[in-house]
N, C-alpha and C positions, 0 to 999 in steps of 0.2 A: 504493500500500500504506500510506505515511503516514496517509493521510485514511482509509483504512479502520478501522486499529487506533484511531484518534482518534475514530469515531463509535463503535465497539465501547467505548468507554470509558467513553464521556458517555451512554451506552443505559442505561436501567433496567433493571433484571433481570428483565422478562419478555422481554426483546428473546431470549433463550436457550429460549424456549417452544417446543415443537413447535405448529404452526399446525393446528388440528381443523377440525371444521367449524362452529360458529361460536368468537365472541367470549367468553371466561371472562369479563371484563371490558368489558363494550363501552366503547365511545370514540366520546365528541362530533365527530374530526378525522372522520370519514367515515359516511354513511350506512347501513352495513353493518356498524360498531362499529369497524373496524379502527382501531389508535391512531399510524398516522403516514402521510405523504405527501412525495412529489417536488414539487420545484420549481423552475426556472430563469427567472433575470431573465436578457432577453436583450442586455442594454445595454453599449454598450463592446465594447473588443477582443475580449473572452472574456467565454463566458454566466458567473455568478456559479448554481454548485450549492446549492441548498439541502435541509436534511432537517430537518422537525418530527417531534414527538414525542410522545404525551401521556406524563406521567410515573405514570398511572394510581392517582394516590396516593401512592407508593413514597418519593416527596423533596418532598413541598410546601412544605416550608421551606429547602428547598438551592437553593441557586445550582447552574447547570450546570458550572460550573467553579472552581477554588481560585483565586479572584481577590479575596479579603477583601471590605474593604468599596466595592463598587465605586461609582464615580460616581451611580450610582440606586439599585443593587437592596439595598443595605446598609439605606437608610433607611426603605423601603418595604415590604418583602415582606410583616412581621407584618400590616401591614392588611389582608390580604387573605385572614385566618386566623380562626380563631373565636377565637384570644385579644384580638384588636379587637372582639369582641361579633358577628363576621357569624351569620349561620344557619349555616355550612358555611363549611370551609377553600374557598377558592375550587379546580378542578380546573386544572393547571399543564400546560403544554408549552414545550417548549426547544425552540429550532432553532439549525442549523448551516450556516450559509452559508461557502461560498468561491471567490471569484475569483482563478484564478491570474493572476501570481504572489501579491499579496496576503494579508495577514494573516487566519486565521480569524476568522467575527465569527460571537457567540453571541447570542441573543434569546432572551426569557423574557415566555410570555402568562397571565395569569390570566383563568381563563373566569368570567364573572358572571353567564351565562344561568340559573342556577340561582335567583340570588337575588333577591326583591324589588325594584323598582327603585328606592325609598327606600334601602335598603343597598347598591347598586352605585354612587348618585350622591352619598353617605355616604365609604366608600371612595376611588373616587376624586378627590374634593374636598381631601380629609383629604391624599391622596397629594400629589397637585399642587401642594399647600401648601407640603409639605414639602420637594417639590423646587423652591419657587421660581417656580410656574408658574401661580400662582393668574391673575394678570393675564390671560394667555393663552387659561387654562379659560374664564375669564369671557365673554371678549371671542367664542371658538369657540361657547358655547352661545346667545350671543346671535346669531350669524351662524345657526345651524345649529336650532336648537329653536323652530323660529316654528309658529304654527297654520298647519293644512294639508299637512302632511307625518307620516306614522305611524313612528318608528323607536324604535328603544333603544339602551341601551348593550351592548354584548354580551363587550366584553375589554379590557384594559388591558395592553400590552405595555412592558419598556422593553428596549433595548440590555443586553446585559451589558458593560461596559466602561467604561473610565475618562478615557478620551479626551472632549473639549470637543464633540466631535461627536455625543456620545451621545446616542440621541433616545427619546423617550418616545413612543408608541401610543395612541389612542383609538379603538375601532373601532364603528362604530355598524352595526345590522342596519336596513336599511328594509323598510318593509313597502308590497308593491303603487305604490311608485317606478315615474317616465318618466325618461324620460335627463334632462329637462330639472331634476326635482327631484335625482337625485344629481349634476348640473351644478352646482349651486345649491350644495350642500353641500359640495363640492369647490372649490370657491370661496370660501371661511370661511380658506383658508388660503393666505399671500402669493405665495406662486408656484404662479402655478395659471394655463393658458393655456385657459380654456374653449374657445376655438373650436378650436383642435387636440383638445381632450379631447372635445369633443361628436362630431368628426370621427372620433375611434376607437373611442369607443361603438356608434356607426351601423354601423361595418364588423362588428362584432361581432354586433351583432343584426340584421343583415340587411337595415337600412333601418326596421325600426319602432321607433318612438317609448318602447315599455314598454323598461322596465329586468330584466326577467322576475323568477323567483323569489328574496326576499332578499337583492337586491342587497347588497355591502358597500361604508361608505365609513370611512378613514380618515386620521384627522387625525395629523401628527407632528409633536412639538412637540421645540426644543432650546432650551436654556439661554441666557438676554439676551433673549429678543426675547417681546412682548408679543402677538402674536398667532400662530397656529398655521403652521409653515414651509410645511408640505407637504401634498400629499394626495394619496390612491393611493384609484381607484373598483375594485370586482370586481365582475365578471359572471359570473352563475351559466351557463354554456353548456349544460346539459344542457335549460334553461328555454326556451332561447333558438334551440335546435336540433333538428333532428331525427335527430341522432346524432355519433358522433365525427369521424367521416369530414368531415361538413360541420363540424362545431365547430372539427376541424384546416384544413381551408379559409381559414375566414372569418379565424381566427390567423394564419395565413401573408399572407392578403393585408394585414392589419395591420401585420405584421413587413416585411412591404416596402415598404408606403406609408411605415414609420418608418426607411428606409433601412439593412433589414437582411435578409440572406439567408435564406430562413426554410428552406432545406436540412437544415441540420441538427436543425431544430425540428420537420420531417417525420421525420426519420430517428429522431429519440428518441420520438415516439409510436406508429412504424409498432414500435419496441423494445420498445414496454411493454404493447401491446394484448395481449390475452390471443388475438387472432385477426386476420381482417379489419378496418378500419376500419369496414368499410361494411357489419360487423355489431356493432360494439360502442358502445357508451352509457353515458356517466359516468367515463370513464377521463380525460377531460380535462374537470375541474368547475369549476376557474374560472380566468377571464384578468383579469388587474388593468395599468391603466394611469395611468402617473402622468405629467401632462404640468407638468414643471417645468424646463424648458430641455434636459431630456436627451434625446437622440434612440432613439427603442429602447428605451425603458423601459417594457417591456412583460414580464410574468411571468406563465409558463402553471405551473399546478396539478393534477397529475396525484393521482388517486388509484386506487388499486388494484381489482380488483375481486377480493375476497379470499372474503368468504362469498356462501354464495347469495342470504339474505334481506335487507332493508332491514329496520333499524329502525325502529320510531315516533321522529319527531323530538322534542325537547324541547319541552314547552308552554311560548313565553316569554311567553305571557298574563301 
């Protein structure tokens, strides 16, 4: 009940909307508009729950929480607003993770699909800067932005919080990726065990080589260190399968090769399908794996199947 009243809190005020049949406002977080998603890392004793958000407008300049000026987001946020000169306040989403017993931990994404890519690589430079991380940026674009690879920048996240471990987000979209190119890019950051990470790829995709639709890679960066700590790959399942059923499959057998029971990670998709498995498609949209000495660090993204139609996606031409 704690965790409940606490995300009722940190919700925007549509969260109170009676749900129609479609979206007032659509939302970039799902293909159907809908503006938030489930998610569990399943690493460690106990899964770590997460809930994103879009904030649909409502607070583009708030922090999710009364935490002043926090370790990042105090110094940052205006760039990311049209009083920086962008085209558009950038579109926000907060999330909400927690591993019990464990302290909540808040995150905070600025979407830049919208803009120009001169103004997203503007923005974030400018940010990077300012947190100290120019060194970092630098050294990440030169590992990661070489001829022969199509991606973008597509979001800029940091930690909300004020602890030395706060990490800052770069999350790039690629376009028409092999495992071996988001290999490649996952690799731009120090703890990165390719050969395990190519190994969880493959289980996901079944044995082929494509990275399927829009793979994501992200880089995380924290404070002192001159190049990028970490990096987490996503894989779009729906690209990459022929339904949920086999989507929850191929996860499970991942979650066991990573020495972890993947019971209960059947039992929370068999909860949220809208039916059968073995008729449903897109409820589990993407699995991200981060191979940085942690076993089981692996996070499934469930998204809802809330309206009937699918959007057109954003043109990030």
């Amino acid at each position: 009940m704690r965790t409940t009243r606490m995300l009722r809190g940190l919700l925007p005020s549509w969260s109170g909307d009676v749900i129609g049949p479609k979206p007032a406002r659509p939302s970039y977080v799902a293909g159907d508009g809908f503006p938030a998603e489930l998610s569990v890392n399943w690493s460690g004793d106990h899964p770590e729950l997460r809930v994103l958000f879009d904030t649909l407008g409502e607070d583009d300049a708030d922090s999710p929480v009364d935490t002043g000026e926090t370790r990042y987001w105090g110094r940052i946020h205006e760039l990311f607003t049209t009083r920086a000169g962008r085209p558009s306040t950038a579109p926000l989403w907060h999330s909400v993770a927690w591993r019990p017993p464990a302290r909540i931990v808040h995150k905070s994404y600025f979407g830049l699909y919208e803009w120009p890519l001169s103004h997203r690589y503007a923005a974030v430079g400018e940010a990077m800067d300012r947190l100290g991380l120019t060194a970092a940026w630098d050294d990440a674009r030169r590992r990661v932005e070489i001829p022969g690879g199509e991606r973008e920048i597509e979001f800029f996240a940091v930690d909300v919080a004020d602890g030395a471990d706060a990490r800052v987000k770069i999350y790039y979209r690629n376009h028409d990726a092999d495992l071996a190119e988001v290999n490649r890019v996952a690799a731009a950051a120090r703890r990165h065990d390719a050969e395990s990470a190519l190994s969880a790829y493959r289980t996901l995709t079944g044995g082929r080589e494509s990275a399927g639709d829009a793979a994501l890679s992200c880089l995380a960066f924290r404070s002192g260190l001159d190049r990028a700590a970490e990096s987490t790959t996503y894989l779009r399942l729906p690209s990459l399968t022929g339904g949920d059923a086999e989507a929850v499959d191929r996860t499970a057998e991942l979650l066991r090769g990573e020495g972890v029971d993947p019971g209960r990670f059947r039992a929370l998709a068999a909860a949220l399908a809208p039916g059968p498995l073995a008729a449903s498609r897109g409820l589990l949209e993407l699995v991200s794996h981060r191979a940085a000495g942690r076993r089981g660090d692996v996070t499934t993204y469930f998204r809802f199947p809330v309206f009937d139609q699918t959007l057109a996606t954003v043109d990030l031409a």
